[in-house]
N, C-alpha and C positions, 0 to 999 in steps of 0.2 A: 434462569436468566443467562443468556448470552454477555460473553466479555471479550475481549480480543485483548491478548496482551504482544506486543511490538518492542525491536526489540536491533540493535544495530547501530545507531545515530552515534554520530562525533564528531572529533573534529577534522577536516582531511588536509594536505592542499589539493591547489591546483593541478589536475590531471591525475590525482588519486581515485581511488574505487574503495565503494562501500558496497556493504548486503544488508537490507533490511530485512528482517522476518516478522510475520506475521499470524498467531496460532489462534484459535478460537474453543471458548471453552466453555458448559456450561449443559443447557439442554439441548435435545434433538437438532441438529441444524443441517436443513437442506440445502447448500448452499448453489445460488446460480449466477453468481457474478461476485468474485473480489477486487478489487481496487485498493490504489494509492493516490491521495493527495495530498496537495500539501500548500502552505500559505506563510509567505513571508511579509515581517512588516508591514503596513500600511497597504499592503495588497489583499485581495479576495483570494481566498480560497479555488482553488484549480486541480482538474483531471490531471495527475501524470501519467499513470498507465491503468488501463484497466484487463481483465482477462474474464469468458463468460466459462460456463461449464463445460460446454461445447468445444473450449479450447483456442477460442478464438480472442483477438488480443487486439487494444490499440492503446496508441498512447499519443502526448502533446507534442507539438509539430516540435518545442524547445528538446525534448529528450529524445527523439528518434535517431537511431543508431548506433547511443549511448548507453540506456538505460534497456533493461529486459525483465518483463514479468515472469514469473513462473508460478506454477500453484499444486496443487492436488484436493480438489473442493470434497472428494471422500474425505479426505482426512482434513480438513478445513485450518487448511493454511497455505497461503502466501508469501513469497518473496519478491524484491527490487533489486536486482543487481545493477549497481550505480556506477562506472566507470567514466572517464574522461571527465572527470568532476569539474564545475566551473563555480566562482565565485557567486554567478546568479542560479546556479540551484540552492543556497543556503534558505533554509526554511525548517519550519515543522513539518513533518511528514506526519500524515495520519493512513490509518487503514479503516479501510472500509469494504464490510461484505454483507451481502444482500441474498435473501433464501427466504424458506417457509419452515415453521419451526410448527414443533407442537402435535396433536392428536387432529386440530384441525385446521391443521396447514396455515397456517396463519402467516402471511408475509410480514419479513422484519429489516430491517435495514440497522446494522451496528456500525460503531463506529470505535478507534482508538484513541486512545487518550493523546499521542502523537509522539512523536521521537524528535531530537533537535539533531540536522545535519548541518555543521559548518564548515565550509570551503574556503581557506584560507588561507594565504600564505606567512 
């Protein structure tokens, strides 16, 4: 079994910087896509960034030019380096990364249990 454990969250202010990291651990995992979202109060769950194998990256229109994914899907893990922190990023971050595990490749989608970032002054 696949688990992801995350790892980073606090508390910041305003215009401070975080790193969330993100490791995966368990059986065989091919992974082709990691990500981060995250969901505050009374809101839906939302893309912040995501990054594919290929190396190729996007993220939410709110975090662009602030936030930056990074990865290494061989060695299956993830990070979010969080800068220019604003009050409306506070949320639970989760991770999420998505592969083929197993003898027969079997597609799997994990998820993390999530990190609490607060932005505040």
């Amino acid at each position: 079994q696949v688990q992801l454990v995350e790892s980073g969250g606090g508390l910041v202010q305003p215009g401070g910087s975080l790193r969330l990291s993100c490791a995966a651990s368990g059986s065989h995992f091919s992974i082709n896509a990691m990500g981060w979202y995250r969901q505050a109060p009374g809101k839906q769950r939302e893309l912040v960034a995501l990054i594919t194998s290929g190396g190729n990256s996007n993220y939410a229109d709110s975090v662009k030019g602030r936030f930056t994914i990074s990865g290494d899907t061989a060695k299956n893990t993830v990070s979010l380096q969080m800068n220019s922190l604003k009050p409306e990023d506070t949320a639970v971050y989760y991770c999420n990364v998505r592969g083929v595990v197993g003898i027969y490749n079997r597609y799997l989608e994990v998820w993390g249990q999530g990190t609490l970032v607060t932005v505040s002054s």
